[in-house]
N, C-alpha and C positions, 0 to 999 in steps of 0.2 A: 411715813415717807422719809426718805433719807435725802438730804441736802447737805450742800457745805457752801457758805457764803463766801464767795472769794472774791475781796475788793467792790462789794456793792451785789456783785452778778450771783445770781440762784444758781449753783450749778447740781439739777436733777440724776439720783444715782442711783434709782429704779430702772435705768435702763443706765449699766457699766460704763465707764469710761477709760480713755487710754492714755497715760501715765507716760510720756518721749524719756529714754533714758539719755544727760547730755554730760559724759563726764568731761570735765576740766581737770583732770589729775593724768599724769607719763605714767600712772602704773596701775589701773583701776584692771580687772582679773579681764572683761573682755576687750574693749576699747579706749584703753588707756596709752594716750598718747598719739591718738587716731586724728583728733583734731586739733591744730597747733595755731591756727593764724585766724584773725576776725571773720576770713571769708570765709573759712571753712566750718567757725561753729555756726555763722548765719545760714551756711547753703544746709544743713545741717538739723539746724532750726527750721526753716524756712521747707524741709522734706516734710519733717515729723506733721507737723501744723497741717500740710496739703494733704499729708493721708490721712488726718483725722484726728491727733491728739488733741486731747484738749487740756492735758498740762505738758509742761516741761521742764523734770527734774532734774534741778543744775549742782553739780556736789565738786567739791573742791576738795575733797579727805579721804583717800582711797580707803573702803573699809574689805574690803579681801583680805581672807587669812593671811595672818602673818603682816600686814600693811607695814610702812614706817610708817613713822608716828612723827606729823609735820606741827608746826606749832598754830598758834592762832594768826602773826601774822603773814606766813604762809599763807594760809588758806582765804584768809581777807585780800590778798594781792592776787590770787589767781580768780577770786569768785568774782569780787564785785565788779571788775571790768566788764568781766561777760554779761552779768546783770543789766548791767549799762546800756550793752552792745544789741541787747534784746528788747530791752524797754525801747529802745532810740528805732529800731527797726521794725517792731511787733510791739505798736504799743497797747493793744486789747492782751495780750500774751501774759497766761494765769502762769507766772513760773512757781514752782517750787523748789524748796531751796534744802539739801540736805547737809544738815548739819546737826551737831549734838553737842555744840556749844550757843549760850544765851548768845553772846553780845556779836558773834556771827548772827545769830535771829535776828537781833535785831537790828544790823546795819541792813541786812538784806530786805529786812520787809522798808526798811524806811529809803531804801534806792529802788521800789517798786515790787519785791518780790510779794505772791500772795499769800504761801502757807510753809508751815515749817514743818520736815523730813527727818526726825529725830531716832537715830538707829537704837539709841541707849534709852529712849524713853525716860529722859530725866535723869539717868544714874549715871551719867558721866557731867553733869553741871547741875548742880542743885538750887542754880538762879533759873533751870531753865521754864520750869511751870510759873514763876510769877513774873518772868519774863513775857510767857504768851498769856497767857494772864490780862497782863497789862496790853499786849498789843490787841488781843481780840481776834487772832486770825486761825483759820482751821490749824490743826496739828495732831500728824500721824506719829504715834507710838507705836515702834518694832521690838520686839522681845528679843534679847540677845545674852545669851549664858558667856560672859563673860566679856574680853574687850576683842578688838579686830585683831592683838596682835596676841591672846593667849584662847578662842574661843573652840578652837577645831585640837583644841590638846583632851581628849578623851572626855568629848564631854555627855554628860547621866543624868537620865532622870527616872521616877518610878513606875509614872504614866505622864508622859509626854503634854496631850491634848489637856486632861484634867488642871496639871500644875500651871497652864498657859491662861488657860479660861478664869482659875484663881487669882492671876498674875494679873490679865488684862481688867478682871473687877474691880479688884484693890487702886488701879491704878485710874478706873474710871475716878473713882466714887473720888478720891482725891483733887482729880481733875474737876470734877462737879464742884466740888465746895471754894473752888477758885476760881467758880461759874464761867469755867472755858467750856462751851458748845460743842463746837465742828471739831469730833473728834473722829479719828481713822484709825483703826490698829492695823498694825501688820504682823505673821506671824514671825517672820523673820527665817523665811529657808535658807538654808546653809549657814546661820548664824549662829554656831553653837552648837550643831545638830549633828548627829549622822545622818548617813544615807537612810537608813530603816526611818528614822526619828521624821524626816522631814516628809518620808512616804505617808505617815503616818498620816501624820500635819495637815497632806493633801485629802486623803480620806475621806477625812472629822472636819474637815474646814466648815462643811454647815454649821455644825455645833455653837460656831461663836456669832452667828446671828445672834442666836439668843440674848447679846450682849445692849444689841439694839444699836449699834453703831454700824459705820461702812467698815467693810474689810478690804484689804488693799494686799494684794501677791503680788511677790515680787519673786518669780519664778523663769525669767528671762537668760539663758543661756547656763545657768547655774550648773555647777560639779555633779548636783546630786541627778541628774536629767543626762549629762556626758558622758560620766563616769562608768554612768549602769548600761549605757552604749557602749560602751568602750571609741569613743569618737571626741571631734574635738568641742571647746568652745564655736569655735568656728562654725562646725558642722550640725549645732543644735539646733536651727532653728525649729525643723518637722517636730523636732520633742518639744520646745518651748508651746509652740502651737497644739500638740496634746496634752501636756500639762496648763496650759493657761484653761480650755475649754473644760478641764474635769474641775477645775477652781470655779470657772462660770457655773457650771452647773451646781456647785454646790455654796453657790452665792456669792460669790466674790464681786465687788462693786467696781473696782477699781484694779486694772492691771499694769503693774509697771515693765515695761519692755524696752528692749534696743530696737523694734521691728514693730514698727505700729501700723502697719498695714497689713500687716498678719494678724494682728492679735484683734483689730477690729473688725476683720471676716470672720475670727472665731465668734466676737459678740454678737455679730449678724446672725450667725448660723443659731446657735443657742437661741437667741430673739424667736424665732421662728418657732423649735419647740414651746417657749414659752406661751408664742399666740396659737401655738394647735392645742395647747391645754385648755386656754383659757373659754 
């Protein structure tokens, strides 16, 4: 049975759950700069929650190719208000908090956030495992060949799926002996990857069950879904909605999206195969 304790609460992921995408950054690849003033990340918040999220990933560090690269406190001045702005308004509200620095971790968990969103999986701050360590809170690890602003320069591997499943063991088992728990991988689409690379990804995505932890897609308006359209970000959503459901079907726990009202009727729909199986 797969679980993640966030802030006291059991939250159950035998039956998927839906991941509110909330950026706080003017230049994130879809919705950057979308939302500008307190009312607008609460009415915002306050959408994602009624159609059925039950997180809400808040990221203050644009990681889209090519990103600039803002400093720490940057990212501490745009994050933690909104923190604030959501605990004071949604105070049952499980946020998560994307970042791949510790001491962002940890101001965030300690102004209420529940779980840490780490795109580098520890390879861009090396306080950050003793960091969650010590806090005791779930944390999702993403695979990412390289950084946001050098990862999509030609990047190789020999078999894709194999070197990931390697990648996310090593990194349990480390994670284990610093007896952190609530562990999420993600595989990291578009981070790093080609188009082929990330189709692959979606395939083989069962494969990393095996790992015995929740997997977490983050397949939400992405290049690699547009691109093979020829359409826009914009225009994604139908794809995001077949690509999140061929993840559900090959196990994915946890979907993070900008359109959580879509991607929960995907869950529903799959649900149903599930109980004609069973």
């Amino acid at each position: 049975m797969k679980t993640l304790n966030c802030k006291g609460t059991l939250i159950d992921l035998e039956q998927p759950k839906v991941m509110g995408i909330l950026n706080v950054t003017p230049d994130s690849f879809f919705d950057g700069g979308k939302y500008k003033s307190d009312k607008e990340f609460l009415e915002q918040a306050a959408r994602m929650l009624k159609e059925g999220a039950t997180f809400i990933d808040v990221g203050a560090y644009s990681s889209r190719p090519g990103a600039v690269h803002i400093s720490e406190d940057q990212e501490l001045a745009r994050l933690l208000p909104v923190i604030d702005l959501l605990i004071k308004n949604f105070p049952q509200i499980l946020i998560s908090v994307d970042t791949f620095r510790s001491t962002i971790a940890q101001k965030s968990i300690e102004h209420g956030a529940a779980f840490i969103n780490d795109i580098s999986a520890g390879k861009m701050d090396t306080e950050m495992f003793d960091t969650i360590a010590k806090l005791q809170v779930p944390y999702c690890i993403m695979h990412m060949q390289g950084t946001p602003q050098n990862m999509q320069k030609n990047p190789e591997y020999n078999n894709i799926t194999l070197e990931l499943v390697h990648y996310f063991s090593d990194l349990l088992f480390e994670l284990n002996t610093k007896k952190i728990n609530d562990i999420i991988i993600d595989v990291g689409f578009g981070f790093g990857k080609t188009t082929a690379h990330n189709f692959e990804l979606l395939k083989y995505l069962e494969i990393f069950q095996e790992l015995n932890v929740p997997v977490l897609a983050g397949l939400s308006r992405k290049s690699m879904l547009y691109k093979t359209l020829d359409i826009s970000a914009k225009e994604a959503l139908n794809a995001t909605t077949s690509a999140n459901t061929i993840a559900l079907l090959n196990g994915a726990n946890i979907l993070r999206v900008h359109d959580v009202k879509e991607a929960l009727e995907a869950i529903n729909i799959v649900a149903q195969i599930e109980t004609s199986n069973s």
